[in-house]
Kinemage of the C-alpha trace (Angstrom):
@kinemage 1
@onewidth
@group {chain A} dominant
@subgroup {mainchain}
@vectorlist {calphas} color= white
{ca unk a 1} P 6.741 -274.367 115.106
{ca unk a 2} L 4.904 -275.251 112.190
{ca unk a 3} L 4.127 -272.671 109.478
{ca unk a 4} L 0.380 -271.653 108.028
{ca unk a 5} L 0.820 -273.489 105.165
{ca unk a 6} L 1.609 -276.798 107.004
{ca unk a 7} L -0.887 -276.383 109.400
{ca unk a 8} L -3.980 -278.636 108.037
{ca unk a 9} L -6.736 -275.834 108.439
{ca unk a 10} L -4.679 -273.394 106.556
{ca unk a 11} L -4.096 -276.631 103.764
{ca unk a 12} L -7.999 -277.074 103.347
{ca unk a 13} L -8.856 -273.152 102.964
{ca unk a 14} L -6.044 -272.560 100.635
{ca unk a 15} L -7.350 -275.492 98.871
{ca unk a 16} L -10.718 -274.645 98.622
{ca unk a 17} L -9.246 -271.195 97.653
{ca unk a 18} L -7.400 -272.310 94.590
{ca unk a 19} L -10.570 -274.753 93.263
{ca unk a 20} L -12.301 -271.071 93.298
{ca unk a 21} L -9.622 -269.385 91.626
{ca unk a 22} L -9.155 -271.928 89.419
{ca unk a 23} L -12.851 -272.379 88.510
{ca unk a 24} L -12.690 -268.716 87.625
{ca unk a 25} L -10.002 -269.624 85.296
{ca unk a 26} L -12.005 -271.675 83.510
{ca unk a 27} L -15.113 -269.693 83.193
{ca unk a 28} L -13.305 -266.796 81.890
{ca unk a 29} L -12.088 -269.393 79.025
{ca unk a 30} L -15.186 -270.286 78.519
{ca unk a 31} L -16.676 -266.763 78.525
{ca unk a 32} L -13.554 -266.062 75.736
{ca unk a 33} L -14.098 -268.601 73.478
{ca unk a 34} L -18.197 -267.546 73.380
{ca unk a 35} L -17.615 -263.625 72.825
{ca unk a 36} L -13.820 -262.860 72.315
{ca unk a 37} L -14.972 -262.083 68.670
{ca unk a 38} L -18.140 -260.844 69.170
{ca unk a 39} L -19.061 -257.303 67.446
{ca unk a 40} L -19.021 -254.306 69.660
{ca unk a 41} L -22.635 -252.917 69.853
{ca unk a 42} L -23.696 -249.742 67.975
{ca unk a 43} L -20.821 -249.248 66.212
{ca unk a 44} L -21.654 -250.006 62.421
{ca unk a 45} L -24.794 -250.262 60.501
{ca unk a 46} L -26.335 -253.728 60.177
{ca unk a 47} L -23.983 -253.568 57.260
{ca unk a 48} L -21.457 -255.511 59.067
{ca unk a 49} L -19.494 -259.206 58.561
{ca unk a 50} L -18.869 -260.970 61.310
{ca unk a 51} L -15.490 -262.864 61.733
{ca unk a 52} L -16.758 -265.984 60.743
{ca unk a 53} L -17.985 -264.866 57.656
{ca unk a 54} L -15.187 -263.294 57.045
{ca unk a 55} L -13.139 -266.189 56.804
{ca unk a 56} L -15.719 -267.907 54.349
{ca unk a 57} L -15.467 -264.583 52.117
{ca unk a 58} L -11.494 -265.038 52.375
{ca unk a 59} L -11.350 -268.814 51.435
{ca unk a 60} L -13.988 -268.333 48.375
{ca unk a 61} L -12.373 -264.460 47.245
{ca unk a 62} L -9.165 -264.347 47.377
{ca unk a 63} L -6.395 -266.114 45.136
{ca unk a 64} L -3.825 -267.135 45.372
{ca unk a 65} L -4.201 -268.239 49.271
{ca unk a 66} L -1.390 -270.314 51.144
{ca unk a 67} L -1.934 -272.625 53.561
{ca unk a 68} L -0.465 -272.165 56.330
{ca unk a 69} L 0.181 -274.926 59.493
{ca unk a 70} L -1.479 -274.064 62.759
{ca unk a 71} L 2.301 -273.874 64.561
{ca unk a 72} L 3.083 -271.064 62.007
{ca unk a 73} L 0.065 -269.428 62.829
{ca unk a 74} L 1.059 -269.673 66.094
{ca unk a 75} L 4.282 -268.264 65.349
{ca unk a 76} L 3.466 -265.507 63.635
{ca unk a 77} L 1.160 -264.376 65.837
{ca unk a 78} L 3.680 -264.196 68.413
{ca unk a 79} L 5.552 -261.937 66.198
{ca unk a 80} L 2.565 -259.616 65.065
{ca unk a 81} L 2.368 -259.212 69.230
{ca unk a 82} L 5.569 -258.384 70.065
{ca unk a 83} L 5.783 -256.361 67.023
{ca unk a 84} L 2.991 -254.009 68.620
{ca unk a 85} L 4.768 -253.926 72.102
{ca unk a 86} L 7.656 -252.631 70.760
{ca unk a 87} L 5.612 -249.833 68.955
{ca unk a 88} L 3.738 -249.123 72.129
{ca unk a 89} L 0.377 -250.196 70.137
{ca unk a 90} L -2.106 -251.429 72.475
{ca unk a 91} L -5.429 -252.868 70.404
{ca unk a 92} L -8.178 -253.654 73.122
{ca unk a 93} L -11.057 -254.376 71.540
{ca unk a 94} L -10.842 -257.385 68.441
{ca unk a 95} L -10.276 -256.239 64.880
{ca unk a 96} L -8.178 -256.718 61.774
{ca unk a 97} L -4.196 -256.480 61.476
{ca unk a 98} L -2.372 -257.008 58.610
{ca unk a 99} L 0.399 -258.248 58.942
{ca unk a 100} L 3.696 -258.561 56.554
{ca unk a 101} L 6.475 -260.769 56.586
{ca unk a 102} L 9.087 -259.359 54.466
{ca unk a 103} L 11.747 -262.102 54.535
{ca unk a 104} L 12.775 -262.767 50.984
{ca unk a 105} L 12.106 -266.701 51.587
{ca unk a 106} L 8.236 -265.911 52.370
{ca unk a 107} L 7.104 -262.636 50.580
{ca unk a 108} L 3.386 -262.907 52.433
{ca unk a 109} L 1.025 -261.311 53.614
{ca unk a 110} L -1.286 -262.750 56.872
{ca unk a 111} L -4.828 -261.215 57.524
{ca unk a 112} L -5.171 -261.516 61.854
{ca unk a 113} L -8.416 -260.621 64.093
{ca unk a 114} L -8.201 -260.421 67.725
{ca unk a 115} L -6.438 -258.070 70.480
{ca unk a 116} L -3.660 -257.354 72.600
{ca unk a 117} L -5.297 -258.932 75.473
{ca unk a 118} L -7.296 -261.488 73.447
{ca unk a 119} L -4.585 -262.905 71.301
{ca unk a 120} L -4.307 -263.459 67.450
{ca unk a 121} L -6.752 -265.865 64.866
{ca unk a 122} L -5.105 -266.184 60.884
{ca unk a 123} L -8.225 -265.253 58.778
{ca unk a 124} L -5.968 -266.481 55.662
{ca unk a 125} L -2.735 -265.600 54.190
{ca unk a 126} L -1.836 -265.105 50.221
{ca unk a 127} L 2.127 -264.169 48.866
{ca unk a 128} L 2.758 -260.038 48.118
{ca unk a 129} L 5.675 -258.411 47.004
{ca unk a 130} L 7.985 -256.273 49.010
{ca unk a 131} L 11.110 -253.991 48.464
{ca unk a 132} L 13.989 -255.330 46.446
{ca unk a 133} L 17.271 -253.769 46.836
{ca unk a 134} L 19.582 -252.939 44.100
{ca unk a 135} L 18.740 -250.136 42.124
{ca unk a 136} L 18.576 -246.633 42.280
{ca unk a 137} L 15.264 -245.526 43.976
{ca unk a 138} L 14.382 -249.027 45.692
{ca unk a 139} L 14.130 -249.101 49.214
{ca unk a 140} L 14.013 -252.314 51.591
{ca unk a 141} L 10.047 -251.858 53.084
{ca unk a 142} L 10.571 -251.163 56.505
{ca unk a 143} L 10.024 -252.972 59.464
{ca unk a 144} L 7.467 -251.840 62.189
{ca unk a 145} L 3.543 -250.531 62.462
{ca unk a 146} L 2.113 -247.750 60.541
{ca unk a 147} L -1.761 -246.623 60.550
{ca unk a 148} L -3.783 -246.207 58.432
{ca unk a 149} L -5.402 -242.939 59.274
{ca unk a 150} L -6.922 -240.026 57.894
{ca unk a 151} L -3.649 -238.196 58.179
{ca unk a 152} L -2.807 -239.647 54.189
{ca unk a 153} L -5.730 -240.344 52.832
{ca unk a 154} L -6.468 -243.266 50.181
{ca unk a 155} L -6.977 -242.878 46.538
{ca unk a 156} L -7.454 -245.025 43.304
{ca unk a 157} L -5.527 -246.419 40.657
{ca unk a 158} L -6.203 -245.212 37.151
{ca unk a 159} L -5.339 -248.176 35.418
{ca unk a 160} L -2.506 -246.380 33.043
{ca unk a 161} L 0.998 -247.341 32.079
{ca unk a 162} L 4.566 -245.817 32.739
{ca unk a 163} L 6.531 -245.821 29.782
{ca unk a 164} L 7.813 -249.146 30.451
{ca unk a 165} L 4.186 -250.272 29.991
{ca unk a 166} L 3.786 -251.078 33.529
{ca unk a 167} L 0.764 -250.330 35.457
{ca unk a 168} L 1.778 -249.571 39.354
{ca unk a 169} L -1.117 -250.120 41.165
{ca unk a 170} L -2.769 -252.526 38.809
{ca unk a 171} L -6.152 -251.720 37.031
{ca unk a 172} L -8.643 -249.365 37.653
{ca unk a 173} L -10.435 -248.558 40.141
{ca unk a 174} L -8.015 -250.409 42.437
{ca unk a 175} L -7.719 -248.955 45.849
{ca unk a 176} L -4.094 -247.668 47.224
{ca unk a 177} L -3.660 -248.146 50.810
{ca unk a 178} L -1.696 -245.085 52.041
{ca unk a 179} L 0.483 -245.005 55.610
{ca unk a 180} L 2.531 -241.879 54.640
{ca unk a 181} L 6.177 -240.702 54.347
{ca unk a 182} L 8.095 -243.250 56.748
{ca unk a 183} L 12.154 -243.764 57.170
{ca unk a 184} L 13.277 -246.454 55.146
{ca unk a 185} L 16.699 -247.995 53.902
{ca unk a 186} L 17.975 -247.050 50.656
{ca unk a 187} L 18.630 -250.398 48.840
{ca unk a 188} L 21.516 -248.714 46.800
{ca unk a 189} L 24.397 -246.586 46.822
{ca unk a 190} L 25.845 -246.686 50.442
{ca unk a 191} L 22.286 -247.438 52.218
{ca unk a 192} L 21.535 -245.369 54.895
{ca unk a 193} L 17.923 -243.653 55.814
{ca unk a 194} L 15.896 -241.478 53.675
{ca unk a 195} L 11.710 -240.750 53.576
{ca unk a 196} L 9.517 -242.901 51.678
{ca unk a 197} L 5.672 -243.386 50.604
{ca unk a 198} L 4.949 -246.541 52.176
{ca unk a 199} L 1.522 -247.894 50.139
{ca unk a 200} L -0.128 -251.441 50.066
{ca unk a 201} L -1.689 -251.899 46.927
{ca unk a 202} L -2.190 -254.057 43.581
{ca unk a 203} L 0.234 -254.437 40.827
{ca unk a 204} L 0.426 -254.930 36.909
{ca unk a 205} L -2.153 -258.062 36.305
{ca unk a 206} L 0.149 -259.333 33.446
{ca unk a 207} L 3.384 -258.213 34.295
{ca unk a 208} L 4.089 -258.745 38.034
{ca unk a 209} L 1.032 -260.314 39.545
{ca unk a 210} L 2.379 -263.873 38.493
{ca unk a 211} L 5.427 -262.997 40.603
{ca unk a 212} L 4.044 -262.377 43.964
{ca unk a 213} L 5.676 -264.009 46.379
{ca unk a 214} L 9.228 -262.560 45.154
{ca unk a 215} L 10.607 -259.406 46.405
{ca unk a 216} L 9.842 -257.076 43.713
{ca unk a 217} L 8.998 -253.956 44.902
{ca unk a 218} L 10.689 -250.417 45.283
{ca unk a 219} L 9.630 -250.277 48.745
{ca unk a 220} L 5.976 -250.500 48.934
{ca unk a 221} L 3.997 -254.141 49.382
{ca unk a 222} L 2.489 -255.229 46.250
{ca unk a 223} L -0.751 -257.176 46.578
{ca unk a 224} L -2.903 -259.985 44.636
{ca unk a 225} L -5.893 -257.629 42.989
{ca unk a 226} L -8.342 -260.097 45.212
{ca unk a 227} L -6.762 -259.503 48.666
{ca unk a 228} L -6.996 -255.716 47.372
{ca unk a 229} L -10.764 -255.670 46.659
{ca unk a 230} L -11.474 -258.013 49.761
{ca unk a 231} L -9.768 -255.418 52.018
{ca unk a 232} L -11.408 -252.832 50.553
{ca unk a 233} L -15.077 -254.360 50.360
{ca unk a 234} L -15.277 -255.237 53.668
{ca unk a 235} L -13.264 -252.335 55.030
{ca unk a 236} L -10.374 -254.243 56.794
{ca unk a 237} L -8.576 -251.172 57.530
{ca unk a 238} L -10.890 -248.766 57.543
{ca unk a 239} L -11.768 -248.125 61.187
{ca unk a 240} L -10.868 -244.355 61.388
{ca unk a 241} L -12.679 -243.393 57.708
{ca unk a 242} L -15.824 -245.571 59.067
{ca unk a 243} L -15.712 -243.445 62.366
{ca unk a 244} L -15.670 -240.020 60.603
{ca unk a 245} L -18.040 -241.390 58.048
{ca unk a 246} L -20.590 -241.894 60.747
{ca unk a 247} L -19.865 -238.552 61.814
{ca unk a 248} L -21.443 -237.524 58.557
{ca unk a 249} L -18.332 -237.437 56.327
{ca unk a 250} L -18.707 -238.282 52.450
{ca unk a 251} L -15.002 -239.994 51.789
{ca unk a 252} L -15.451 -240.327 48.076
{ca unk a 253} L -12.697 -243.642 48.123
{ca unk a 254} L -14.648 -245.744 49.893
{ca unk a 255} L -16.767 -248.245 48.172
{ca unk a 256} L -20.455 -247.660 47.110
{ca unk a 257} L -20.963 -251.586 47.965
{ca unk a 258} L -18.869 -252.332 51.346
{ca unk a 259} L -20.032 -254.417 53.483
{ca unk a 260} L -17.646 -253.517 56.789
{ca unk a 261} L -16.661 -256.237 59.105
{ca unk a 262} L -17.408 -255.224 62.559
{ca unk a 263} L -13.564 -255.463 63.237
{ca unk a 264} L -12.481 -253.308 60.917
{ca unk a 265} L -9.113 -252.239 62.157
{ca unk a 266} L -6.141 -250.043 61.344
{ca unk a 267} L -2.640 -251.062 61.050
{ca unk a 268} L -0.269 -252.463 58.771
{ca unk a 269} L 2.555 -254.508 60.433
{ca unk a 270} L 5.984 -255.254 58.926
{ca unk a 271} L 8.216 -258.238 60.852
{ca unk a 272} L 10.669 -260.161 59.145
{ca unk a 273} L 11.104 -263.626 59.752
{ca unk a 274} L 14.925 -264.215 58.467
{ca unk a 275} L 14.529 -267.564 57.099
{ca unk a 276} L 17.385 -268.926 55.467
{ca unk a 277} L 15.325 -271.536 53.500
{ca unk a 278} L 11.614 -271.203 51.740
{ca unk a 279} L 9.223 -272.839 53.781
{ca unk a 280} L 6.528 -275.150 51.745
{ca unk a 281} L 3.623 -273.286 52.887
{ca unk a 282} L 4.782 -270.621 50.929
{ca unk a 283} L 6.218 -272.096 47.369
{ca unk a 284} L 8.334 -269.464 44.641
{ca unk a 285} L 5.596 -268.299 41.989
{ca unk a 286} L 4.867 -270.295 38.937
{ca unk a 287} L 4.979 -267.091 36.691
{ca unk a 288} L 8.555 -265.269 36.129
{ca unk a 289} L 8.173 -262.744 33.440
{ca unk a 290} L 9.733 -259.945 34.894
């Protein structure tokens, strides 16, 4: 008795079945690779930066950039995914993710657009500083996704010095990217768990800026001043203060200038790659002052 499959009918409508299916396939590539970036209609003023402009802006704005191969995109995209299914973050429609790879051999900082659905494009990449165990009061920046919401909102440097001399968040006027009090490992003592202020933001232009790219920090993720303005300007982060602002709130933080992409998003990732050697894509710092 021969089966369906074998019988030469069943052979030429499950063949012309699969050349539909698999035409479908290809249409819906094609249909991705037109639009799978495209802005969502309505949303933002005519104020807005599309994705490929965005990667111009990058390339021309911010300093110092590394160069990343296309496999290590690849890689890390991977991560920044599986990094939002284990936080039960589902992103459906494209926009911005930044994401942060701790590991003490790559200290950097990767700007992604895309989706859950849609997968993961490297707008550019530049060296930051994370948390540096060792001393009182320095945590290890913890691993996982935090938003960026309205819940803790943003504010300003003011450009002034500690009484080592040290400005925090770097000049004035720079903007300090707030996610909140979060659990975090204390990097001395006997470790363990306490609450921290996890921030992204600039640093001291003369005194630490050289040494992005080393962990530095005591807990928060230290920036370049240019990746600061450029996700400010163009509102990387900003989808929940863009929401409310086209509600009709004033937010006084935001910019009198930006220029929003229309994939502004709103979460800050943290993976760790544990690389036990410094890959070349991202070399040590040339400065080391402090």
């Amino acid at each position: 008795m021969k089966t369906e499959l074998s019988h030469p009918r069943s052979l030429v409508r499950h063949s012309r079945f699969l050349s539909r299916c698999l035409g479908c396939v290809v249409l819906l590539i094609i249909v991705f690779n037109r639009a799978a970036f495209s802005a969502p209609a309505g949303v933002l003023s005519d104020a807005v930066v599309s994705d490929t402009s965005l990667t111009s802006h990058f390339d021309s704005e911010v300093r110092p950039r590394l160069q990343l191969p296309a496999e290590e995109s690849l890689a890390y995209s991977l991560r920044l995914q599986q990094a939002l299914q284990a936080a039960q973050v589902q992103i459906d429609s494209p926009q911005i993710v930044v994401l942060i790879d701790r590991s003490q051999k790559v200290q950097a900082a990767l700007i992604f657009m895309g989706s859950t659905w849609q997968g993961w494009r490297l707008i550019g990449a530049t060296p930051v500083s994370t948390g540096l165990p060792g001393q009182f009061d320095h945590f290890i920046t913890p691993l996982g996704v935090f938003d960026h919401s309205l819940d803790n909102p943003d504010f300003r440097a003011e450009g002034t010095k500690n009484e080592q001399g040290f400005r925090g968040y770097g000049i004035k006027g720079m903007r300090v990217f707030d996610f909140g009090w979060v659990q975090a490992e204390r990097g001395w003592g006997k470790g363990g768990l306490s609450e921290m202020r996890l921030q992204m933001h600039a640093t001291d232009p003369d005194l630490a800026e050289g040494l992005l790219g080393l962990a530095r920090s005591k807990g928060c993720v230290r920036i370049p001043a240019t990746l600061n303005s450029f996700i400010d300007r163009y509102g990387l982060l900003d989808e929940a203060y863009i929401k409310r602002a086209a509600e009709g709130r004033n937010f006084w933080v935001l910019r009198k200038d930006q220029a929003p992409t229309a994939f502004s998003g709103r979460y800050l990732v943290v993976v760790d790659s544990e690389r036990a050697t410094r890959p070349d894509w991202s070399p040590l710092p040339p400065k080391r002052v402090r």
